[in-house]
N, C-alpha and C positions, 0 to 999 in steps of 0.2 A: 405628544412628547413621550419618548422612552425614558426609563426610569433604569439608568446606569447601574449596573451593578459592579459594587466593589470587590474587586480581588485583592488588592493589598492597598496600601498607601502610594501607591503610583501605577496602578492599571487597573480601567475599569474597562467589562465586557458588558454589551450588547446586541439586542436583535438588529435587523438591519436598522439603518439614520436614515433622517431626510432632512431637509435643508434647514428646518425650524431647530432640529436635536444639535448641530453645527452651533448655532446661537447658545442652547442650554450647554454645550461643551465648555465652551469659550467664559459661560458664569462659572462655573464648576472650576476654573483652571487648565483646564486640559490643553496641552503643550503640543501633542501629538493626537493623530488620528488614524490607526491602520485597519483598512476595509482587508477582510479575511474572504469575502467573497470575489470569488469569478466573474466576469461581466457575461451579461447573459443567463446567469443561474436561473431567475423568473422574472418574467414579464413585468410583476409591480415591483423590482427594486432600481431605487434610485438610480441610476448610472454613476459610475465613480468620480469620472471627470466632474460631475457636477457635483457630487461633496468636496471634490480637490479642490475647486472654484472656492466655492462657499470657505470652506477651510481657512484656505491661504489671504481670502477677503478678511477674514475673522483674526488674521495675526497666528492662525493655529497650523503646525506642519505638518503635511499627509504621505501614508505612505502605504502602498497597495503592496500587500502578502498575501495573493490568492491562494488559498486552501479547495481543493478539490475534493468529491469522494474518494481519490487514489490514495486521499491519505498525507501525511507528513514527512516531509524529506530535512535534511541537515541542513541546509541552506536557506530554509524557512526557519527554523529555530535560531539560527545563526543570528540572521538578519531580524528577529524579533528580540534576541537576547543585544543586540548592538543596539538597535532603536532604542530601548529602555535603557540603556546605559545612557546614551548620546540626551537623551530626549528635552534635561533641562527642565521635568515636568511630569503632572498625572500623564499617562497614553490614554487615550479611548478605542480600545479595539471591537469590531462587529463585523458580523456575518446574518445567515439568514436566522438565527436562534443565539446568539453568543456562545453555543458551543465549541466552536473550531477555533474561535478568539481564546476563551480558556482553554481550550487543550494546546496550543500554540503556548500561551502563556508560563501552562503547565511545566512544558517542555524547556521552554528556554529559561526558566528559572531551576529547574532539575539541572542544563548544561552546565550550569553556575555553580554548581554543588548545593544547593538548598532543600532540605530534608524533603523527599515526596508526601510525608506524614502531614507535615507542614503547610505543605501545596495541596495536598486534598485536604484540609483541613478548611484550608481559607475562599477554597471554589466550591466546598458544599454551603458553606454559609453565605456564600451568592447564590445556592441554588443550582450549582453545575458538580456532576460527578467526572473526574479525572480517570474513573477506573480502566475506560479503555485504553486510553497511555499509560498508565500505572506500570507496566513491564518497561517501558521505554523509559522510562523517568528514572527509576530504578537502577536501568542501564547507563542511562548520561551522570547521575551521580555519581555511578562506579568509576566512569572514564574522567568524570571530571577532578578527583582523589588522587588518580594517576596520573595528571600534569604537572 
């Protein structure tokens, strides 16, 4: 069993799931579930269809935002900053290490205007540094001031 870690009071990241973590989600509350991994990334993770399975057995809603090494585009931020509005609930997001789940997180809680001080704040004390988006974060505050 992976041991969730909290980023706020409604999203936790982690390393990759498997069918068993699905169940530990579902004690926890978790409403939502978005796999930040690629299918195919490595040979021993899960397949996604089978957490979506598992998931939507379990009463919990899934939603695939694969993050690549290319990086983070607007339309992932977008659609992660929508999901946590919508969600009704904790999110459980993961990837192959929950890094890309928090920089995702990072990011679309920056688009929101919420202070990056803030947001690194709350992903060092899970254990994750936002510093590589830190400029990007930075930037979506600025634009998000300007709506």
């Amino acid at each position: 069993m992976n041991e969730f870690r909290k980023l706020s009071d409604t999203m936790f990241a982690s390393p990759q799931i498997d069918l068993d973590d699905v169940a530990q989600a579902k004690e926890q509350g978790v409403a939502l579930i978005v796999n930040n991994r690629p299918e195919g990334e490595s040979p021993d993770q899960v397949p996604g269809a089978e957490i979506e399975a598992a998931a939507r057995a379990a009463g919990i809603d899934y939603l695939a935002i694969p993050i690549t090494h290319a990086g983070f585009s607007h339309p992932q931020v977008t659609a992660l900053a929508e999901a946590l509005e919508s969600a009704g609930g904790p999110v459980l997001g993961y990837c192959r290490s929950g890094t890309r789940s928090t920089l995702l997180w990072a990011l679309a809680r920056a688009s929101q205007g919420e202070s990056p001080d803030a947001i690194a704040a709350a992903a060092a004390a899970a254990g994750y540094d936002v510093g590589p988006v830190r400029p990007a974060m930075d930037a979506l505050v600025a634009q998000s001031r300007q709506s």
